[in-house]
Biopython code that builds the backbone (N, CA, C, O; Angstrom):
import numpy as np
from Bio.PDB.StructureBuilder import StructureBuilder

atoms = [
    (1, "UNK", "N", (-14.441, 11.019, -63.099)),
    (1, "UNK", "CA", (-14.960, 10.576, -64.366)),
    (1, "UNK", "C", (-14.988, 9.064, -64.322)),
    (1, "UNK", "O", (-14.166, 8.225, -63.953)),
    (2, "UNK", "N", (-16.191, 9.000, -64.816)),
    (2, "UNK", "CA", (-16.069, 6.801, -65.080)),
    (2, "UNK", "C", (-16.005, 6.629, -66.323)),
    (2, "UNK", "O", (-16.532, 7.353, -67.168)),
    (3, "UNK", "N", (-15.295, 5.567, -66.535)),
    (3, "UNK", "CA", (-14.742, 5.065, -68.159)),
    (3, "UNK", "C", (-15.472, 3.286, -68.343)),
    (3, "UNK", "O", (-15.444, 2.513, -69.300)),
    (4, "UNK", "N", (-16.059, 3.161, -66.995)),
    (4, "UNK", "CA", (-16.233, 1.848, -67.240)),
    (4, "UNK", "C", (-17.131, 1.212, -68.272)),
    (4, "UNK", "O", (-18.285, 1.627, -68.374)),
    (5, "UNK", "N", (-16.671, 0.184, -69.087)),
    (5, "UNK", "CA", (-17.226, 0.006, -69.792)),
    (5, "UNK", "C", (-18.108, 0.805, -71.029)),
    (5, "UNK", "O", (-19.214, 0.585, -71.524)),
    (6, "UNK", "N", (-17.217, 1.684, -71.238)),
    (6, "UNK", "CA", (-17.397, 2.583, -72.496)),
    (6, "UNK", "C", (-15.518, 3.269, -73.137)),
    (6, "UNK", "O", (-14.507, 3.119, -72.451)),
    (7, "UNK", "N", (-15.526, 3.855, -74.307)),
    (7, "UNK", "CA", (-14.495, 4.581, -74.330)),
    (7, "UNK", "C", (-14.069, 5.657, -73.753)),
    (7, "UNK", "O", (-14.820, 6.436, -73.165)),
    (8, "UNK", "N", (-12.616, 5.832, -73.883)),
    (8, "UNK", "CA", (-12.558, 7.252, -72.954)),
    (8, "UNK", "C", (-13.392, 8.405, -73.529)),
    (8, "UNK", "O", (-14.546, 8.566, -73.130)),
    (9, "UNK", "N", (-13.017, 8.962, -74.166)),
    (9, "UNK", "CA", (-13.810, 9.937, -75.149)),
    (9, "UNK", "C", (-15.135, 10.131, -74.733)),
    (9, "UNK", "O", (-15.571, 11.279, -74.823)),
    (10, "UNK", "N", (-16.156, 8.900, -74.122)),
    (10, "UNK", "CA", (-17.399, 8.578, -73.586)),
    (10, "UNK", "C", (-17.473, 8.884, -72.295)),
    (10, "UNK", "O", (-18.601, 8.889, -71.802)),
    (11, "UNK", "N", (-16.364, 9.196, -71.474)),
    (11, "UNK", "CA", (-16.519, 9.346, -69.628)),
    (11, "UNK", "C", (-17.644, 9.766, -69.415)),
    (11, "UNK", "O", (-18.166, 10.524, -70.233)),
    (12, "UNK", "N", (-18.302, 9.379, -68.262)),
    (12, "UNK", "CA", (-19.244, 9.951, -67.799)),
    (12, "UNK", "C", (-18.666, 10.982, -66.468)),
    (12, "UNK", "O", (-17.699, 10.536, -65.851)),
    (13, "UNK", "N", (-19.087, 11.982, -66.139)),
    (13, "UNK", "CA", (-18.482, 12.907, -64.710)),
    (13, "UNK", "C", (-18.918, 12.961, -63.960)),
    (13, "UNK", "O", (-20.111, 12.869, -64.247)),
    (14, "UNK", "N", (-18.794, 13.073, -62.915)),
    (14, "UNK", "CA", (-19.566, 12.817, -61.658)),
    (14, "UNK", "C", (-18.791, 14.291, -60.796)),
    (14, "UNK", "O", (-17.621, 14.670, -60.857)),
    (15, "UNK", "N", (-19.885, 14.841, -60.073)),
    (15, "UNK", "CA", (-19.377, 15.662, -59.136)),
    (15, "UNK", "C", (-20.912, 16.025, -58.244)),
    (15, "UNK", "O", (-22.067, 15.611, -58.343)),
    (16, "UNK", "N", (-20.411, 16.733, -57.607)),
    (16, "UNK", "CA", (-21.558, 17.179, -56.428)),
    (16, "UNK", "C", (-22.606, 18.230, -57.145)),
    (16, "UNK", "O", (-22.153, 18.853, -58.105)),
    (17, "UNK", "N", (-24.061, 18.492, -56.729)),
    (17, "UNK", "CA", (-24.826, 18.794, -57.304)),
    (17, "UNK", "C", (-24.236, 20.802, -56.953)),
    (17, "UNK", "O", (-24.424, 21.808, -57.636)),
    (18, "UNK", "N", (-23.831, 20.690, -56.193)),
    (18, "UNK", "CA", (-23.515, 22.230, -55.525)),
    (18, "UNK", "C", (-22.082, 23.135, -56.488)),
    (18, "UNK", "O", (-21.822, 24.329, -56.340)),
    (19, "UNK", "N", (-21.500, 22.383, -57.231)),
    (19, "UNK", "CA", (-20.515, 22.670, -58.141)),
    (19, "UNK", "C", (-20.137, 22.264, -59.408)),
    (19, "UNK", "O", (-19.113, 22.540, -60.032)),
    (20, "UNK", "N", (-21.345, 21.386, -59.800)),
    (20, "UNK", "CA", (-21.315, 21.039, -61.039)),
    (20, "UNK", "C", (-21.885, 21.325, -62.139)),
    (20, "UNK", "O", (-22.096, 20.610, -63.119)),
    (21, "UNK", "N", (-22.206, 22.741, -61.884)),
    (21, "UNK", "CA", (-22.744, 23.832, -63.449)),
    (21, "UNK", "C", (-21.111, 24.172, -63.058)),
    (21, "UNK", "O", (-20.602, 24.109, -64.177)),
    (22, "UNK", "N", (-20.115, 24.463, -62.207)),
    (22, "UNK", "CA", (-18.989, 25.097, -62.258)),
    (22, "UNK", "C", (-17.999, 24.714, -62.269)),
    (22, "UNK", "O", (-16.988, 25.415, -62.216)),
    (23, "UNK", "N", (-18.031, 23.298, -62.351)),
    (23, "UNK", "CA", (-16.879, 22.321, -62.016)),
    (23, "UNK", "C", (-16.405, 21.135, -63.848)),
    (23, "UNK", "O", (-17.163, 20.485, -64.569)),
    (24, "UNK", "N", (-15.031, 21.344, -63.930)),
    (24, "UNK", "CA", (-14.905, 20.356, -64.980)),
    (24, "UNK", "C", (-13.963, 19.424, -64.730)),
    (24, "UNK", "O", (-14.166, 18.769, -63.708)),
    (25, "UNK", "N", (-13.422, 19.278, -65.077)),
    (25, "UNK", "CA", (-12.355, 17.958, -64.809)),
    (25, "UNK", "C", (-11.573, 17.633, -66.509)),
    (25, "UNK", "O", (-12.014, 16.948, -67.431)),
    (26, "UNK", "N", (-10.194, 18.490, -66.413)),
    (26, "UNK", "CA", (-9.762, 18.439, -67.690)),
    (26, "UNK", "C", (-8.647, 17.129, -67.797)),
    (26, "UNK", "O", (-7.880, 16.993, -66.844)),
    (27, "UNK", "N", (-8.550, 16.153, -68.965)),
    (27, "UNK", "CA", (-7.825, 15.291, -68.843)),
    (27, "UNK", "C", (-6.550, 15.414, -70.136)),
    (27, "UNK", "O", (-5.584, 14.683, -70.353)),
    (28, "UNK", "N", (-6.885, 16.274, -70.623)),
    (28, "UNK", "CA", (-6.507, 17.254, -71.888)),
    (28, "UNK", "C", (-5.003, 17.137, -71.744)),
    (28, "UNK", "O", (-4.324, 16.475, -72.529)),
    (29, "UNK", "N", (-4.510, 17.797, -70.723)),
    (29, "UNK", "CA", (-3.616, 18.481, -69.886)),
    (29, "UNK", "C", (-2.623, 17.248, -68.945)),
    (29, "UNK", "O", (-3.289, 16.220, -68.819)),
    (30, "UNK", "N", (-1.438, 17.152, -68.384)),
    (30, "UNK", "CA", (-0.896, 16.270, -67.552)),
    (30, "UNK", "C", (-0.252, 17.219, -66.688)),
    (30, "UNK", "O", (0.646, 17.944, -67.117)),
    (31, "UNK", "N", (-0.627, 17.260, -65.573)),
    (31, "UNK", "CA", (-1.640, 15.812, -65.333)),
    (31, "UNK", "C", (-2.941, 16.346, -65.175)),
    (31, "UNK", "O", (-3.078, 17.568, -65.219)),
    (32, "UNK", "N", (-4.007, 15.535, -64.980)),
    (32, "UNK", "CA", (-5.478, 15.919, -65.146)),
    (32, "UNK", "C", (-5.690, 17.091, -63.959)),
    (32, "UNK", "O", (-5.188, 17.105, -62.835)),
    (33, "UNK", "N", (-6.467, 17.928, -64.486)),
    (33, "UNK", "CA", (-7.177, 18.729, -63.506)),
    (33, "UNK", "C", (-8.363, 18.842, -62.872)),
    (33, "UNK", "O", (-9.203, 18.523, -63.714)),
    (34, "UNK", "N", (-8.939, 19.136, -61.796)),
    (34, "UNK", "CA", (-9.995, 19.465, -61.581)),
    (34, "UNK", "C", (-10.293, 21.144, -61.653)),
    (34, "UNK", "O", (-9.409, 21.870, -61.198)),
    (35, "UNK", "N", (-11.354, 21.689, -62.141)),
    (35, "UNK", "CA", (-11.229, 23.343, -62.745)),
    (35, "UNK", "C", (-12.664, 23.868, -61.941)),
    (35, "UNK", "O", (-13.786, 23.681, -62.412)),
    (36, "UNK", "N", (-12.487, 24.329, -61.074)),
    (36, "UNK", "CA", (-13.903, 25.337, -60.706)),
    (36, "UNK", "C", (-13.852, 26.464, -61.286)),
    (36, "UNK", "O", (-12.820, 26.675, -61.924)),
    (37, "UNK", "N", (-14.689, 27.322, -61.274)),
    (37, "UNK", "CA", (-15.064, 28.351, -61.929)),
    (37, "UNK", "C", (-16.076, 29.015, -61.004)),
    (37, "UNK", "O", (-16.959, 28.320, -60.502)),
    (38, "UNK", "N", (-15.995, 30.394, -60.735)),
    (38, "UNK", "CA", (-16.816, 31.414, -59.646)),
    (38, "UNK", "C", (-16.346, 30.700, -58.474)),
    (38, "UNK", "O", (-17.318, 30.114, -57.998)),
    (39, "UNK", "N", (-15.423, 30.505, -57.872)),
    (39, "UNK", "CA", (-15.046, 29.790, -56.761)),
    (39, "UNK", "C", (-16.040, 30.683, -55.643)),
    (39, "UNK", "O", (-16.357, 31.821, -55.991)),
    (40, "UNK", "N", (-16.525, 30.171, -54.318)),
    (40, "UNK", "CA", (-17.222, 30.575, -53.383)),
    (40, "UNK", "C", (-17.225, 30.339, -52.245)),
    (40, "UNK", "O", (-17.454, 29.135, -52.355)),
    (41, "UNK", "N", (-17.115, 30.597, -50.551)),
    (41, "UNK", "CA", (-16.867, 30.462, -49.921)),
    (41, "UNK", "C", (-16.956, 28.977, -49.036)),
    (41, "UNK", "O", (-16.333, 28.407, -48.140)),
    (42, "UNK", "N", (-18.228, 28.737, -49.963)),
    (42, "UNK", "CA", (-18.530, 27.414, -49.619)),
    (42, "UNK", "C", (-17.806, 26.060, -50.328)),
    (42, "UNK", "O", (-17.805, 24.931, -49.838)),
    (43, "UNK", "N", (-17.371, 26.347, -51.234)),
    (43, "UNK", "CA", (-16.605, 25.372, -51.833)),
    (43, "UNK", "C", (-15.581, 24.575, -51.374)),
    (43, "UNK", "O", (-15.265, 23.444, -51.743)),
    (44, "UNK", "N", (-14.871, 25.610, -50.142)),
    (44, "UNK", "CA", (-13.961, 24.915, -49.340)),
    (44, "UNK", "C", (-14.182, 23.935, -48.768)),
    (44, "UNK", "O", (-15.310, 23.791, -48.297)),
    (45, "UNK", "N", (-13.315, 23.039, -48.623)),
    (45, "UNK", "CA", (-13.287, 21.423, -48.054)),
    (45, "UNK", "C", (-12.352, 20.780, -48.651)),
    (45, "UNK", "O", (-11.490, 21.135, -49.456)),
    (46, "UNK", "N", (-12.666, 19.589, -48.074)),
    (46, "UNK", "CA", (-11.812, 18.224, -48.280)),
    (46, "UNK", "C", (-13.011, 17.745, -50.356)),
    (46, "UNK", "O", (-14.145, 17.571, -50.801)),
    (47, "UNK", "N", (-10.941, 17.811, -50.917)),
    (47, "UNK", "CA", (-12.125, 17.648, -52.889)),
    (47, "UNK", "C", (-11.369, 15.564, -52.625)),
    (47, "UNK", "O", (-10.301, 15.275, -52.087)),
    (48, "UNK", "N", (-12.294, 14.670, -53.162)),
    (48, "UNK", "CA", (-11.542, 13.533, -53.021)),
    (48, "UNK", "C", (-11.680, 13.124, -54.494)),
    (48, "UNK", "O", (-12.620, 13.422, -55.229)),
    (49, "UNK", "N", (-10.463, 12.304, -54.853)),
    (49, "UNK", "CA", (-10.133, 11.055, -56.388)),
    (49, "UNK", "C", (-9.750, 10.368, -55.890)),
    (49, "UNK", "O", (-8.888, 10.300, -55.013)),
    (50, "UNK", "N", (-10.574, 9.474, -56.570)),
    (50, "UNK", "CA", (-10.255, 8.094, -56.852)),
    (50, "UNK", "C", (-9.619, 7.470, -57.888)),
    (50, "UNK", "O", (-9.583, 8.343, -58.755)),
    (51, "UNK", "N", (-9.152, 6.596, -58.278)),
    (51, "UNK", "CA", (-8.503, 6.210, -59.566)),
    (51, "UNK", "C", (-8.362, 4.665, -59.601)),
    (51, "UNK", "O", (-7.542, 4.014, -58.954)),
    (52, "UNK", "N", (-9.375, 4.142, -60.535)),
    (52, "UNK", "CA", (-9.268, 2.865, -60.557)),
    (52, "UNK", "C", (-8.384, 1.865, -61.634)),
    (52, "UNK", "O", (-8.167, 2.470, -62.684)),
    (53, "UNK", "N", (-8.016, 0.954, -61.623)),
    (53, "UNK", "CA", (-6.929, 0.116, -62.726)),
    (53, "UNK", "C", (-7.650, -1.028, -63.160)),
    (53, "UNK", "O", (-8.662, -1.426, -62.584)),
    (54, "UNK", "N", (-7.296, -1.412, -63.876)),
    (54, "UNK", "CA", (-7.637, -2.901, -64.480)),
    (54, "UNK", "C", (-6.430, -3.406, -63.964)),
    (54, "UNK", "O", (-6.584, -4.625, -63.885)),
    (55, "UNK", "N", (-5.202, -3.065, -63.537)),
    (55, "UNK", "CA", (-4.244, -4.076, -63.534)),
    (55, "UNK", "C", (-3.148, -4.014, -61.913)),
    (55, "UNK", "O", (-2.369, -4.780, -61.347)),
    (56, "UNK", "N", (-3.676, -2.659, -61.693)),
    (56, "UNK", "CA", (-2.872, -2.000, -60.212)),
    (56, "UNK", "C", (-4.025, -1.909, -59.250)),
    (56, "UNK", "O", (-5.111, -2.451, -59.459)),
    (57, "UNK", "N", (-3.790, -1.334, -58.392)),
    (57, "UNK", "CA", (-4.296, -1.137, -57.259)),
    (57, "UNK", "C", (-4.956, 0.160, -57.171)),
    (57, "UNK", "O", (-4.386, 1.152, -57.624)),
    (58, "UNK", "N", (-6.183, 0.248, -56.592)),
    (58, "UNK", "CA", (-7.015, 1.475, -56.728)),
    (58, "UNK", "C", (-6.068, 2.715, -55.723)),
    (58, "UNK", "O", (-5.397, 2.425, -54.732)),
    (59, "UNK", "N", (-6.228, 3.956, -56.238)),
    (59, "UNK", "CA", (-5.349, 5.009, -55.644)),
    (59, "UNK", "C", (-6.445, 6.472, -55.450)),
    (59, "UNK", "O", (-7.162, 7.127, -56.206)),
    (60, "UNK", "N", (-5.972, 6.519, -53.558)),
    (60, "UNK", "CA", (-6.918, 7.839, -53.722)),
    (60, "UNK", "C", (-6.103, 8.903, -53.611)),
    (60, "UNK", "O", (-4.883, 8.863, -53.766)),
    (61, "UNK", "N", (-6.745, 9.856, -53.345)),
    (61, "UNK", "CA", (-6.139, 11.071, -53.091)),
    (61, "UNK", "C", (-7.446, 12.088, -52.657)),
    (61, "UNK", "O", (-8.608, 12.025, -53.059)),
    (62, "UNK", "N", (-6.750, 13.173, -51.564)),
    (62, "UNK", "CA", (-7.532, 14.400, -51.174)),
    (62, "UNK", "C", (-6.942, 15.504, -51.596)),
    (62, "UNK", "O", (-5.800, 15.409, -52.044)),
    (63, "UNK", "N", (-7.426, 16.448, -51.557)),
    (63, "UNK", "CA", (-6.881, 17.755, -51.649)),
    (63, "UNK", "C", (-7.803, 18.781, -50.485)),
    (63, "UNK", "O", (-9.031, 18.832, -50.413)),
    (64, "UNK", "N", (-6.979, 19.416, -49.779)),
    (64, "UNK", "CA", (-7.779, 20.063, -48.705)),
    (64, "UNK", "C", (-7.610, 21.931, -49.637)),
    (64, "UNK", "O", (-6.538, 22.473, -49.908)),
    (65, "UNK", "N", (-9.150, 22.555, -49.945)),
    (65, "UNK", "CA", (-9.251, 23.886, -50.735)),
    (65, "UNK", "C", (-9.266, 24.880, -49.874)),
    (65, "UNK", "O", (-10.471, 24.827, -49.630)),
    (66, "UNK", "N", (-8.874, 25.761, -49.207)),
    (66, "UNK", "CA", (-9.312, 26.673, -48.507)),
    (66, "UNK", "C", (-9.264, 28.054, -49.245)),
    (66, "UNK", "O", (-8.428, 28.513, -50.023)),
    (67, "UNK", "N", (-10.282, 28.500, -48.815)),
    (67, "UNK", "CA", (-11.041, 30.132, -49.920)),
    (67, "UNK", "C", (-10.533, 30.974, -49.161)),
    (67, "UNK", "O", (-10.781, 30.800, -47.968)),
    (68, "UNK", "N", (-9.848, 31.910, -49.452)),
    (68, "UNK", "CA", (-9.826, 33.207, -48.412)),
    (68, "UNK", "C", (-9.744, 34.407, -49.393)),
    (68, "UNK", "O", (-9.709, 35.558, -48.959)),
]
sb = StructureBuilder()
sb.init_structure("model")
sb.init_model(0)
sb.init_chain("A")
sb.init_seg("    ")
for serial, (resi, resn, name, xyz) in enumerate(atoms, 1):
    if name == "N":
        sb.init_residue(resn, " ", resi, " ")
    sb.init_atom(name, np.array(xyz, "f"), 0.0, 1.0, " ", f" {name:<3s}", serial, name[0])
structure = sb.get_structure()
C-alpha cells in the first residue's frame, strides 16, 4: 500500500495483475496482513514488503508461499 502524500484511510494498493481481484492487504488487524483468497497453484513464490519511514530506515521483508 502507498500512503505517500495522501492520508492513511486514502492508501493506494498495489499488487500483481495475476492476484489482485484476490488479494487484500488488511491493516485493520496487528500486525498487517496480506489475505489471498481461491489460493492456486500458481501463486506460489517468493510474496515481497517493503516498508518505508519518514524517520527510520526502509525495511524489507519476503515471505517464501508454497501450495501443496
Amino acid at each position: 500500500i502507498d500512503v505517500r502524500g495522501r492520508p492513511f484511510h486514502k492508501a493506494v494498493n498495489w499488487s500483481d495483475e495475476v492476484v489482485r481481484p484476490r488479494a487484500r492487504f488488511v491493516t485493520s488487524q496487528k500486525p498487517a496482513a496480506l489475505i489471498l483468497e481461491g489460493l492456486q497453484l500458481e501463486d506460489e513464490g517468493v510474496y515481497r514488503c517493503r516498508v518505508d519511514f519518514k524517520k527510520s530506515p526502509t525495511r524489507n521483508f519476503q515471505v517464501n508461499l508454497t501450495v501443496i
